[in-house]
DRENTIGU-747518 format. One line per 2 residues: number of its first residue (from 0); for each residue x, y, z of N, C-alpha, C, O. Coordinates in steps of 0.2 Angstrom, whole numbers. Each point is the difference from the previous one (the first is absolute). Layout:
NUM> X/Y/Z/X/Y/Z/X/Y/Z/X/Y/Z; ... .
This chain:
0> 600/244/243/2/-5/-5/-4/-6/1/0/-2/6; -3/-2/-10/-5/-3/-2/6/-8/1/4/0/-4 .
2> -3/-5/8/3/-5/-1/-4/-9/1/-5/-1/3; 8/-4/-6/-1/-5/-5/2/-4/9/6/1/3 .
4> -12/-5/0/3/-3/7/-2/-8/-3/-5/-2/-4; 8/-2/6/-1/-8/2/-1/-1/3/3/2/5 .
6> -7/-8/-4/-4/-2/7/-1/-5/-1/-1/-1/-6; 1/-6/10/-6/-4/0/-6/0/4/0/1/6 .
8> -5/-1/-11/-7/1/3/-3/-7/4/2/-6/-3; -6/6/7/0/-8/2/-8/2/-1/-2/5/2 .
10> -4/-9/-5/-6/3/0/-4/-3/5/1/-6/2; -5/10/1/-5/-4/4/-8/0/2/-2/3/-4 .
12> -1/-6/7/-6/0/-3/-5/2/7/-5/-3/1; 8/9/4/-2/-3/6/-6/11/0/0/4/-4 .
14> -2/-5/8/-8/5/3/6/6/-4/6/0/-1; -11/4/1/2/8/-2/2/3/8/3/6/1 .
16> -5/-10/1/2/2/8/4/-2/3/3/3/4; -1/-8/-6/6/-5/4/6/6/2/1/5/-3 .
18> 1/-10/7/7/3/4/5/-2/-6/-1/-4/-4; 6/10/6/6/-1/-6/2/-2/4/-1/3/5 .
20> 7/-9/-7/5/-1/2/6/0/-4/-1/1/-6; 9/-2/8/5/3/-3/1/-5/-5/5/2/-4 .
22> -7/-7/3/1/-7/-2/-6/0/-6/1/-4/-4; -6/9/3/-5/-1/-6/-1/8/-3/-4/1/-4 .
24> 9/3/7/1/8/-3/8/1/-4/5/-5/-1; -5/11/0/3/2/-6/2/6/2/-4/5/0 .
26> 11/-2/2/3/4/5/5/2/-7/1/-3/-5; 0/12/6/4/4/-4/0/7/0/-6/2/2 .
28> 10/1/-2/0/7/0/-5/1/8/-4/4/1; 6/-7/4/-6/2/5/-7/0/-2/-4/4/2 .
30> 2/-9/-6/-7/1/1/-1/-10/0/4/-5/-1; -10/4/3/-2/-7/2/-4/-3/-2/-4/-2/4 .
32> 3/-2/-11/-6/-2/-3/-2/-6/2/4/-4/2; -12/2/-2/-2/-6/1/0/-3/-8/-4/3/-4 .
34> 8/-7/2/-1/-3/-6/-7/1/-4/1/3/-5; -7/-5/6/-6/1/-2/-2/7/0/-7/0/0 .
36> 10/5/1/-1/7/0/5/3/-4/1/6/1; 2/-9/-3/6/3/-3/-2/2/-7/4/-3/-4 .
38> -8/6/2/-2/0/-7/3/6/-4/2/5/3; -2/-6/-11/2/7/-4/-4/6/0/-6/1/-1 .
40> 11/3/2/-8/6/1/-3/2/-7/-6/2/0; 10/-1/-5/-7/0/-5/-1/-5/-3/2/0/-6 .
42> -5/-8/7/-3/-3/-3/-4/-5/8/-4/-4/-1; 5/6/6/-2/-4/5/2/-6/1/-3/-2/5 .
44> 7/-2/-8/-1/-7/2/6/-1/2/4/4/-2; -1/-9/6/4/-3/3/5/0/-5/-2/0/-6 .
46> 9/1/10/5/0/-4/3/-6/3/2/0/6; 0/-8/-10/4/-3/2/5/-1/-3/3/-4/2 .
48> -1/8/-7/8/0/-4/4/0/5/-3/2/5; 8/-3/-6/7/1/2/3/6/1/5/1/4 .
50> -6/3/-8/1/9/-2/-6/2/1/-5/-4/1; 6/11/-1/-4/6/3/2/4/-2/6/-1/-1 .
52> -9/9/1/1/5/-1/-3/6/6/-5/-2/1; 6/6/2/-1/4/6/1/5/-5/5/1/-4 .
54> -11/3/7/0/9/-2/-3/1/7/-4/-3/3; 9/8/0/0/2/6/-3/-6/6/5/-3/1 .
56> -9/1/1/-2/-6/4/-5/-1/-2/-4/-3/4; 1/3/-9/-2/-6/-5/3/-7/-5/4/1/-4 .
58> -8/-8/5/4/-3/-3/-4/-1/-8/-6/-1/-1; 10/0/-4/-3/-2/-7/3/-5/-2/5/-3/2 .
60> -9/0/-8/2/-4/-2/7/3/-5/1/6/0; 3/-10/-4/2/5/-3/-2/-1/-8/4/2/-4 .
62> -10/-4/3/0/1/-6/-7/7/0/-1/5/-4; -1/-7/10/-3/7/1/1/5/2/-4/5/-2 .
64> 10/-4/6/5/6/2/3/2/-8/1/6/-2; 0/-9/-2/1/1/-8/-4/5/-2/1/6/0 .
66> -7/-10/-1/-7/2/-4/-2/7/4/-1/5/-3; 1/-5/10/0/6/3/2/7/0/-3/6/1 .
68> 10/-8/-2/8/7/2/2/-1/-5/1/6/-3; 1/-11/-1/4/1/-5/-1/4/-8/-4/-3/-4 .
70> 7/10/3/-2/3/-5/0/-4/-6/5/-3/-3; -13/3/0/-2/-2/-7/0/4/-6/-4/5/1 .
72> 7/-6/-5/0/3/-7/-7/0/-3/-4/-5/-2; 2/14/2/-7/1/-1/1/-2/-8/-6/-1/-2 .
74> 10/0/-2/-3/-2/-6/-3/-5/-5/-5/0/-3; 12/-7/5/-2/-7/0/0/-4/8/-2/-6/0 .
76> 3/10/7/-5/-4/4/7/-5/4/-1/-5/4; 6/8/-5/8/-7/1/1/3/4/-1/6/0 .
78> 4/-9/7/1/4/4/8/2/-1/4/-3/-3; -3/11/6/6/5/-3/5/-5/4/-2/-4/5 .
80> 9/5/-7/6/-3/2/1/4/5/0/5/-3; 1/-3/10/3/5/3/0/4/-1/-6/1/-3 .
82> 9/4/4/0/8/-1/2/3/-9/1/5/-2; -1/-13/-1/1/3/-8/-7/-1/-3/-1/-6/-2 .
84> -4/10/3/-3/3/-5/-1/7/0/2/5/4; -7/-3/-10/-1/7/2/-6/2/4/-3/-4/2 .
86> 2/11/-2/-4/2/3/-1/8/-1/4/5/1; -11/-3/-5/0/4/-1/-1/6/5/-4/2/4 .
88> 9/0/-8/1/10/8/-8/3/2/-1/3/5; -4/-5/-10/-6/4/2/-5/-5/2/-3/0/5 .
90> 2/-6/-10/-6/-4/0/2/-4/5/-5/-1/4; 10/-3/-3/3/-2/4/0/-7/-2/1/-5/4 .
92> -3/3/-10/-1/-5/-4/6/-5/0/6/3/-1; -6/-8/3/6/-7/1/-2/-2/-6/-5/0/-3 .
94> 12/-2/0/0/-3/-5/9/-4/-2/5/1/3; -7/-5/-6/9/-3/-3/4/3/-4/-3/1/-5 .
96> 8/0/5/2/6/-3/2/-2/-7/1/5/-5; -1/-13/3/-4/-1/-8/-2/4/-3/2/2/-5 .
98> -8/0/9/-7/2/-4/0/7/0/-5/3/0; 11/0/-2/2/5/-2/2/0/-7/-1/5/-3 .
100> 4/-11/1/5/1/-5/-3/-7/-5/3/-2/-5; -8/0/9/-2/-7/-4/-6/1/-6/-3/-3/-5 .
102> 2/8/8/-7/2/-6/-7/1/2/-4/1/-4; 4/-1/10/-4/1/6/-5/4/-1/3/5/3 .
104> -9/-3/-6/-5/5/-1/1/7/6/-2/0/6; 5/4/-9/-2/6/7/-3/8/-4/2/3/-5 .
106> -8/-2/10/-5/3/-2/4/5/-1/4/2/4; -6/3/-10/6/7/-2/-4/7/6/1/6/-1 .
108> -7/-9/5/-4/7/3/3/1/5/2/5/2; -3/-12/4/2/-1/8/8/-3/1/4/1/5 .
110> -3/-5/-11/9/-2/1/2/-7/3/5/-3/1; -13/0/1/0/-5/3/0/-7/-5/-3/-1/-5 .
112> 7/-4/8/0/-5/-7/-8/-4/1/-4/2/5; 3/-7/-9/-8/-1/-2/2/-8/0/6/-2/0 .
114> -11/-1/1/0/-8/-1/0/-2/-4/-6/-1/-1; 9/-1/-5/0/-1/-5/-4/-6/-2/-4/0/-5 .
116> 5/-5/9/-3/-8/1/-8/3/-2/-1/0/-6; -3/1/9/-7/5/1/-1/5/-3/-5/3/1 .
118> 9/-1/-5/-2/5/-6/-4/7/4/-5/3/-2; 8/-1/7/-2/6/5/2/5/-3/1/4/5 .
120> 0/-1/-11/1/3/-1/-4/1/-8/-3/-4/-3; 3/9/0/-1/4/-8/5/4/-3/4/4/3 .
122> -4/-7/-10/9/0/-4/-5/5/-5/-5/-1/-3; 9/7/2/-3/3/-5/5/0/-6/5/-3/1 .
124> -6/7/-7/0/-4/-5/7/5/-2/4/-1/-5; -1/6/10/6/3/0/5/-4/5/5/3/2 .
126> -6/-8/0/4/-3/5/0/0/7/2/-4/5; -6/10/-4/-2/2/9/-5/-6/3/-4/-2/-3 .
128> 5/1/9/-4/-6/1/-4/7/8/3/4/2; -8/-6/-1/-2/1/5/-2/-3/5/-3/-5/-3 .
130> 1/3/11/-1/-3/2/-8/0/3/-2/5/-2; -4/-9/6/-4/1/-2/-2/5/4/-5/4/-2 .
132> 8/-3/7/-3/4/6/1/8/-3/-3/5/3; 7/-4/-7/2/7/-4/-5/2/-6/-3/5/-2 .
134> 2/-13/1/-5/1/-5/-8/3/0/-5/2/-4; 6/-3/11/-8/3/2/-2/6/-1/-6/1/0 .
136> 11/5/-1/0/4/-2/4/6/-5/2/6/0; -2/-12/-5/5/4/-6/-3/3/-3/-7/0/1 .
138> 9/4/-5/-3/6/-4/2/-3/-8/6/-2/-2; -10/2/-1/1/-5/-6/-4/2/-9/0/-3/-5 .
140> -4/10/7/-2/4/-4/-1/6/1/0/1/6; -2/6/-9/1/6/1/-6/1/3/0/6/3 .
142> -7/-9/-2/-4/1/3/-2/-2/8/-5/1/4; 12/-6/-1/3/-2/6/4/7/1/-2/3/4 .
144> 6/-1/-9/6/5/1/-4/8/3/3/3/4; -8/-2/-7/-3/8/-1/0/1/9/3/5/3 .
146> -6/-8/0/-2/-2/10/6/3/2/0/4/4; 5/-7/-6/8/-1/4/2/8/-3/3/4/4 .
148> -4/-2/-11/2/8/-3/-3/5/6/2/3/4; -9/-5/-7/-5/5/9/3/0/7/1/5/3 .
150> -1/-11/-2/6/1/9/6/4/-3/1/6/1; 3/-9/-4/6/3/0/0/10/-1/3/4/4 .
152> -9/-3/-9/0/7/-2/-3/4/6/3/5/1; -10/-7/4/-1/2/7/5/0/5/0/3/5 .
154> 5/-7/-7/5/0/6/2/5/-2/-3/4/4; 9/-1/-9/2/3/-1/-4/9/2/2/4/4 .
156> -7/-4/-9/-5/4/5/0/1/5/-1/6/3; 2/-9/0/-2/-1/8/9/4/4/1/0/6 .
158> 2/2/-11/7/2/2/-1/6/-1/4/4/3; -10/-2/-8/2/7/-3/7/-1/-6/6/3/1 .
160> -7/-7/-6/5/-2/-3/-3/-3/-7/3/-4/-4; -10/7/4/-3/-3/-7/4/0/-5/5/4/0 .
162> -7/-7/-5/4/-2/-6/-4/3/-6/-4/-4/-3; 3/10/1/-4/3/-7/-1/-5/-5/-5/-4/-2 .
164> 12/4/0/0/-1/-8/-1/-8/1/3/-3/5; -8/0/-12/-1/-7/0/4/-3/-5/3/4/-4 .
166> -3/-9/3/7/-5/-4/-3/-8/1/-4/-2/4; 8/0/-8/-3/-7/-1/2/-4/5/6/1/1 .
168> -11/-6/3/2/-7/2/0/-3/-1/-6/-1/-1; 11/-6/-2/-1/-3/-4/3/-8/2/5/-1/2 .
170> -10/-4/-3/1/-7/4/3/-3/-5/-3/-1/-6; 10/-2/8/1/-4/-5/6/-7/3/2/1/6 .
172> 0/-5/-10/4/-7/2/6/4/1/2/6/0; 1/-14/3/7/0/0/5/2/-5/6/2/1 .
174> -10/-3/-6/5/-1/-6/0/8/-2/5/1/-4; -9/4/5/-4/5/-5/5/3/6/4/5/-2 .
176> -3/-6/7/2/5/4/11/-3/-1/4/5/1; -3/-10/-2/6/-1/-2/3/4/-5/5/4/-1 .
178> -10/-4/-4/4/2/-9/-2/11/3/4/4/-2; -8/-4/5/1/6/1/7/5/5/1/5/1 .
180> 1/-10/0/8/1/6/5/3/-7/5/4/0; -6/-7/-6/3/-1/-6/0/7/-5/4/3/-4 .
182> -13/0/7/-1/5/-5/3/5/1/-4/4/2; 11/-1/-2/2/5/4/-3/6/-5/0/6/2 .
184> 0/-7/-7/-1/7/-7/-6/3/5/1/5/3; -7/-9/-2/-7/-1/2/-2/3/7/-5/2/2 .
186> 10/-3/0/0/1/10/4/4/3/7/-1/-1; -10/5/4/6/3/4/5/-4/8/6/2/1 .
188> -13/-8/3/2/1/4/1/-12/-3/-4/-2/-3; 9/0/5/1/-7/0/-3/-4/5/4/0/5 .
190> -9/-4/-5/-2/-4/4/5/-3/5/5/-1/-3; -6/-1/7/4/-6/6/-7/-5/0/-6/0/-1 .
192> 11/-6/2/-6/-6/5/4/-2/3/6/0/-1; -9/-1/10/4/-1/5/-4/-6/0/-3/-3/-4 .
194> 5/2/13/-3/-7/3/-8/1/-1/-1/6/0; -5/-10/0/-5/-2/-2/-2/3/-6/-4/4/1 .
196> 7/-5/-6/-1/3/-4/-3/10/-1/-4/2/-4; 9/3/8/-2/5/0/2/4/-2/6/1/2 .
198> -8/4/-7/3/4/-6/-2/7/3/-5/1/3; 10/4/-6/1/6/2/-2/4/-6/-6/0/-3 .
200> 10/1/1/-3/7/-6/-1/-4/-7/5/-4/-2; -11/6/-3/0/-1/-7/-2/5/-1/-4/2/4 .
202> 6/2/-12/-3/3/-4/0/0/-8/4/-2/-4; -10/4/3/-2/0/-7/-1/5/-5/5/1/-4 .
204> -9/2/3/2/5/-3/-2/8/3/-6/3/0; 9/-2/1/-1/8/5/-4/4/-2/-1/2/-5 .
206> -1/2/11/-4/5/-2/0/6/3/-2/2/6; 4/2/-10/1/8/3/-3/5/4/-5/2/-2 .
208> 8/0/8/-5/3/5/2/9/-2/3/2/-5; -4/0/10/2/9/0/5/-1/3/4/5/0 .
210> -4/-10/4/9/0/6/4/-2/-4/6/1/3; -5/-3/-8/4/-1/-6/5/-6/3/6/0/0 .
212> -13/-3/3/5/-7/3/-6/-6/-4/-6/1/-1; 10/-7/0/-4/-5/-3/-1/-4/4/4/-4/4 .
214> -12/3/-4/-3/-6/4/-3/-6/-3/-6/1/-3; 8/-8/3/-4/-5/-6/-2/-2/3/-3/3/5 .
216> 0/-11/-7/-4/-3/0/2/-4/5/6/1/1; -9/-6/4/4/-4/5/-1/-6/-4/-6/1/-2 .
218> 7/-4/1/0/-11/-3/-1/-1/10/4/1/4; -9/-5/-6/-2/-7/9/0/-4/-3/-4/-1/-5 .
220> 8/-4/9/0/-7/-1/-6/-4/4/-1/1/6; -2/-4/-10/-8/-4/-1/2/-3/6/5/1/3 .
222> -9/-6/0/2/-6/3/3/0/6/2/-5/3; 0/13/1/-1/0/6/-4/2/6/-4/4/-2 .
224> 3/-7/9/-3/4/4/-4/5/1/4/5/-2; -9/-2/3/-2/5/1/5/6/6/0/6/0 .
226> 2/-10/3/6/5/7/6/2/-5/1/6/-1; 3/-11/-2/3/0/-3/0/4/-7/5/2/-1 .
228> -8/-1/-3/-3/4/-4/-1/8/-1/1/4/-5; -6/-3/13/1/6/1/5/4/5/-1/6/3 .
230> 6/-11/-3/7/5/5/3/-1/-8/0/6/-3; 2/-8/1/3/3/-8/-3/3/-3/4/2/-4 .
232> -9/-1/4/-6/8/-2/1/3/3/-1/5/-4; 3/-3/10/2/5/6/7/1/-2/1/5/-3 .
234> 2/-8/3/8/0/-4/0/6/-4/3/6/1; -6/-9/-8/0/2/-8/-3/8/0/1/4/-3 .
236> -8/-5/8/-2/6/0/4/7/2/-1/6/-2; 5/-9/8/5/6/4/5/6/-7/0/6/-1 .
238> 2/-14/-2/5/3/-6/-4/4/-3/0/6/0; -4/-8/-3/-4/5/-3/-1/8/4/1/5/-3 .
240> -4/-5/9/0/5/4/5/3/1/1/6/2; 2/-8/-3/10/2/0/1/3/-6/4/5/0 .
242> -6/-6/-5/2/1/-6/-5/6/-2/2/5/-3; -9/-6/5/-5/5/-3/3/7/4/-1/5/-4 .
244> 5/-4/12/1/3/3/5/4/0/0/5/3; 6/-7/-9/4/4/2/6/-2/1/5/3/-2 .
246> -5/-11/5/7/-2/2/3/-5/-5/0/-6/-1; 4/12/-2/2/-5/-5/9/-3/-2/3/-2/-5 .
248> 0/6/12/4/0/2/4/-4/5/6/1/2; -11/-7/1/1/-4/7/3/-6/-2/-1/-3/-5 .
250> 7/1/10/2/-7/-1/-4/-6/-1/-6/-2/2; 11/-2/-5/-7/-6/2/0/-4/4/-3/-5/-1 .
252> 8/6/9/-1/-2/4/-7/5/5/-4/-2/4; 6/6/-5/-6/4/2/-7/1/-3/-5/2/3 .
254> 6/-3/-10/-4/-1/-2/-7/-8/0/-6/-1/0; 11/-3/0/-3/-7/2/-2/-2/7/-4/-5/0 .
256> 7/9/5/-1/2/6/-6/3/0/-4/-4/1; 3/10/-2/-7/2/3/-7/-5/-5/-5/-1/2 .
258> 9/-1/-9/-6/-3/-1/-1/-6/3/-6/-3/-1; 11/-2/6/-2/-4/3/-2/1/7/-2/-5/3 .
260> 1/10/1/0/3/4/-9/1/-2/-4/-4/3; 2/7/-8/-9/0/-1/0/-7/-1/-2/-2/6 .
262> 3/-2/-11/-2/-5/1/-2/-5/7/-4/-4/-1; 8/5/7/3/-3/4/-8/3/4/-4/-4/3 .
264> 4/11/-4/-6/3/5/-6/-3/-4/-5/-3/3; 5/2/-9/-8/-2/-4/-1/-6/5/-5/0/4 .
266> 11/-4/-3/-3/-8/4/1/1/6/0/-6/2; 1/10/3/-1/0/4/-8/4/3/-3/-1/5 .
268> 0/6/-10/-3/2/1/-8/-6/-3/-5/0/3; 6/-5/-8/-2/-5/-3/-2/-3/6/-6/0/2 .
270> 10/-3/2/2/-6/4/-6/4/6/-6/-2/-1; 7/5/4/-5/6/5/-6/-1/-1/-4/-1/5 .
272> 2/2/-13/-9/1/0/0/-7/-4/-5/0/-3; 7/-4/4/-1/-3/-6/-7/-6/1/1/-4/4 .
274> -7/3/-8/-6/-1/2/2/-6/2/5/-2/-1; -9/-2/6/1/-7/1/-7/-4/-4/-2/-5/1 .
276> -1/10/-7/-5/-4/-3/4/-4/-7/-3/-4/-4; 10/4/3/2/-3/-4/2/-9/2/-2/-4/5 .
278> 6/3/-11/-3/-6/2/6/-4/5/-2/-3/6; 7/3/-8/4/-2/8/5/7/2/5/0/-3 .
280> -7/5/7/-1/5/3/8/-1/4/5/3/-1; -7/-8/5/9/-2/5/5/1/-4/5/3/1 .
282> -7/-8/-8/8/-3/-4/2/9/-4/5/4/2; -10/-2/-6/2/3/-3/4/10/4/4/4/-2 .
284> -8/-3/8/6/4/5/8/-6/2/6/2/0; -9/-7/2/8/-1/-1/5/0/-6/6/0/-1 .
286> -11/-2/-5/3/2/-6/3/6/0/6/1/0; -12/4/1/5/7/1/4/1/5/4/4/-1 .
288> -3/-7/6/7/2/6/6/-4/-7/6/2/-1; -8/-4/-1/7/-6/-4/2/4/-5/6/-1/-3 .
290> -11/5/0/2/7/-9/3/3/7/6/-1/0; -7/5/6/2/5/2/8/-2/3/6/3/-3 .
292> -6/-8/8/7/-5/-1/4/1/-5/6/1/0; -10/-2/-7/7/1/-6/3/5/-2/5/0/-4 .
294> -10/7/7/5/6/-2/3/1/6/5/2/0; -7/-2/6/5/2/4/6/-5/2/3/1/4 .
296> -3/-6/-8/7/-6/1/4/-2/-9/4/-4/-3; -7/11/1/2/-1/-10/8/0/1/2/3/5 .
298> 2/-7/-8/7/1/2/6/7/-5/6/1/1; -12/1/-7/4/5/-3/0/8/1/-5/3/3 .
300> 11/-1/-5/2/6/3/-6/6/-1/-1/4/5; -4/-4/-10/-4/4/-4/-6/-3/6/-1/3/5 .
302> -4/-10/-8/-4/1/5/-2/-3/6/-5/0/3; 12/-2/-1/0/-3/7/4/6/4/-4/4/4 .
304> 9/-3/-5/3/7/4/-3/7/-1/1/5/4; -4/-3/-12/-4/6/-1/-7/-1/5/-1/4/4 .
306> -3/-9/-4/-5/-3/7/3/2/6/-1/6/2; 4/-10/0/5/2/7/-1/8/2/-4/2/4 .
308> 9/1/-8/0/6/0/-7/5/2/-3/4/4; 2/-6/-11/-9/6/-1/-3/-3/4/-5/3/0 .
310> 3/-9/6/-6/0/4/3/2/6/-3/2/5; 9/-1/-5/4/2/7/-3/7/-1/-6/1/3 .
312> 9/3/-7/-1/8/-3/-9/2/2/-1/5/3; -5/-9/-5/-4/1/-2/-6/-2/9/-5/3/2 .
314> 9/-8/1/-1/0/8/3/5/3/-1/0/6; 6/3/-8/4/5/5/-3/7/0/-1/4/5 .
316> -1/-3/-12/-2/8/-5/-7/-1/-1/-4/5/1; 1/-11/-4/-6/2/-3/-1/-2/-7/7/1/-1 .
318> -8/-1/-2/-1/-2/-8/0/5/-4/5/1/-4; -9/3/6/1/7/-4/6/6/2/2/5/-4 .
320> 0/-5/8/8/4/1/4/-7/-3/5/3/-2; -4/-9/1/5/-4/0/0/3/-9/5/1/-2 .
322> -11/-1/-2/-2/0/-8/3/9/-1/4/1/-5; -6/3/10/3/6/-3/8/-1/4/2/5/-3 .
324> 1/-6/4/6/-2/1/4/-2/-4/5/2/-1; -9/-9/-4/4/-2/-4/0/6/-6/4/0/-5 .
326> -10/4/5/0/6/-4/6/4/-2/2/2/-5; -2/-2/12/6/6/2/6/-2/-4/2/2/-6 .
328> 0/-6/11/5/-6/-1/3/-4/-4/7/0/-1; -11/-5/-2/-1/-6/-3/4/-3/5/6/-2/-1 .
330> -9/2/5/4/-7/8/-8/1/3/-5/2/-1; 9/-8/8/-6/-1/4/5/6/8/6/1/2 .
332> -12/0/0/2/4/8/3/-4/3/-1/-6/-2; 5/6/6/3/-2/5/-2/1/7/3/-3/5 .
C-alpha cells in the first residue's frame, strides 16, 4: 500500500560525500536520507514538499506518483476515480464509464471506444464507425472480398468438406442487411447482428439442389476487417454445407454450434500462418484472438453454449465423427 508521509525537509548544500548527520537527514520506514539525495524517482529532482508519496521504498513527488500509477482514461486523458471505471475484459482498455453512454465513438469491429476529440476513427454512412487500426484492413469492395472467398473455400478444402455448389456473395450496408431481417416471404433463414456488428444467416432467393435442401445467397456486410469478415464466411459457409448435406434436421443450438466452431478454427488457423508481409501484422492476429474471444465468451444459448458444446465434442471426437454424429442424432457426442 502506497502511503501519503510528511516530513520537514531541511535542504542542504554540502559535498555528495559528506557525512550524514541526523540533524541534516530524513529518517522513516527504516530508511535514512541525506536531504540533497532525497529525490523523486521519476522525475529526478528533489523533493521539498511537505508530502510525498512511497511506492515500495522509493520516494515521489506526488504529482508524479499521480502521473505515474494513477489509472488514466484512455479516452479524454482524466485521470479514472478509483476503482469506478471500466475496463475492458479483452482489450483492457481504461475508460470513464460516461463514455459508455455519452456518445462516445466505439468502433463496431474491435469494441473499443475511439477519441472522438482527434477524429480516430471512420463514420460510415450506415452509422458504424470504425476505428483506424481496424481500418487497416477492411474489406470494402467485392474485389477486397474474392481473397478472403479463396481462403475461406481452401480452408474448408483443406477439411475434405468442399462446398460444390456456387451461390451468391453479396456485399452490402447496414441498412440492406436490416430490411432483409424483415423479408421473411423471401428468406428462409433471419439474420442476427450481434456485438461488432456480426450477422449470421441471410437469404434471398433460393436455389434448388438434388438434396432438395435450399441454399441462398449470403448478404456480407461491407466495411469489415479482413479476420472479421472471413470467420462469418466460415460461419455462413458451414450452414450451407449443412444444408447442401443432408442435415436438415438439427437444432439451432447445434446448429449454430458447429458453425461457430469452423468459424472459430478458420481464425485460428488464420492467426498460425498469417503473413507478417501485411501491414500491421501484430495488431491485426490480436485482432483475431479478440473475433475468437467473442465466440467462445458469446453469452447466448444457440452461439455461445452451441460453441461451448461443439468445440468440446470436436477436441474430444474429431470434426468428422462429431458432423456424422450430429447425423445420426441431431446432437453433439458426449
Amino acid at each position: 500500500m502506497v502511503q501519503t508521509h510528511r516530513i520537514i525537509i531541511i535542504p542542504l548544500h554540502s559535498d555528495r560525500n559528506a557525512e550524514i548527520d541526523h540533524q541534516s537527514s530524513l529518517s522513516f520506514t527504516r530508511e535514512l536520507w541525506h536531504a540533497n539525495r532525497f529525490r523523486c524517482h521519476e522525475c529526478n529532482q528533489l523533493i521539498y514538499d511537505s508530502e510525498f508519496s512511497m511506492a515500495g521504498s522509493s520516494p515521489y513527488h506526488k504529482a508524479c506518483y499521480q502521473e505515474h500509477f494513477y489509472p488514466k482514461c484512455e479516452v479524454c486523458k482524466k485521470f479514472l476515480p478509483g476503482s469506478f471505471y471500466w475496463l475492458h475484459p479483452y482489450w483492457k482498455q481504461k475508460s470513464c464509464r460516461s463514455h459508455w453512454s455519452d456518445g462516445t465513438p466505439r468502433c463496431s469491429s474491435c469494441n473499443r471506444l475511439t477519441e472522438s476529440a482527434e477524429a480516430k476513427y471512420v463514420a460510415f454512412d450506415d452509422g458504424r464507425k470504425l476505428c483506424l487500426k481496424c481500418m487497416e484492413s477492411v474489406i470494402m469492395d467485392k474485389n477486397e472480398f474474392q481473397p478472403v472467398y479463396l481462403e475461406v473455400q481452401e480452408f474448408y478444402e483443406g477439411l475434405d468438406m468442399k462446398i460444390e455448389q456456387e451461390f451468391p456473395m453479396i456485399l452490402v450496408d447496414l441498412k440492406a442487411m436490416n430490411e432483409a431481417m424483415y423479408g421473411e416471404k423471401l428468406i428462409q433463414r433471419r439474420p442476427k447482428i450481434g456485438a461488432g456488428n456480426q450477422f449470421t444467416d441471410v437469404t434471398t432467393e433460393p436455389y434448388k439442389l438434388t438434396s432438395k435442401f435450399d441454399v441462398t445467397a449470403i448478404l456480407i456486410l461491407y466495411g469489415l476487417p479482413r479476420l472479421l469478415t472471413g470467420s462469418i464466411l466460415a460461419h455462413e459457409m458451414m450452414h450451407a454445407w449443412l444444408r447442401l448435406n443432408g442435415y436438415g434436421t438439427v437444432a439451432e443450438d447445434v446448429a449454430e454450434g458447429i458453425c461457430q466452431v469452423l468459424a472459430h478454427m478458420w481464425l485460428e488457423y488464420q492467426i498460425i500462418f498469417m503473413s507478417d508481409s501485411s501491414e500491421n501484422p501484430a495488431y491485426e492476429k490480436k485482432l483475431g484472438e479478440f473475433y475468437k474471444y467473442q465466440i467462445e465468451t458469446h453469452s447466448s444459448p444457440s452461439y455461445g453454449d452451441g460453441f461451448r458444446a461443439g468445440k468440446k465434442a470436436v477436441v474430444k471426437h474429431g470434426l468428422q465423427k462429431t458432423l456424422e454424429h450430429i447425423w445420426k442424432t441431431g446432437n453433439f457426442p458426449s
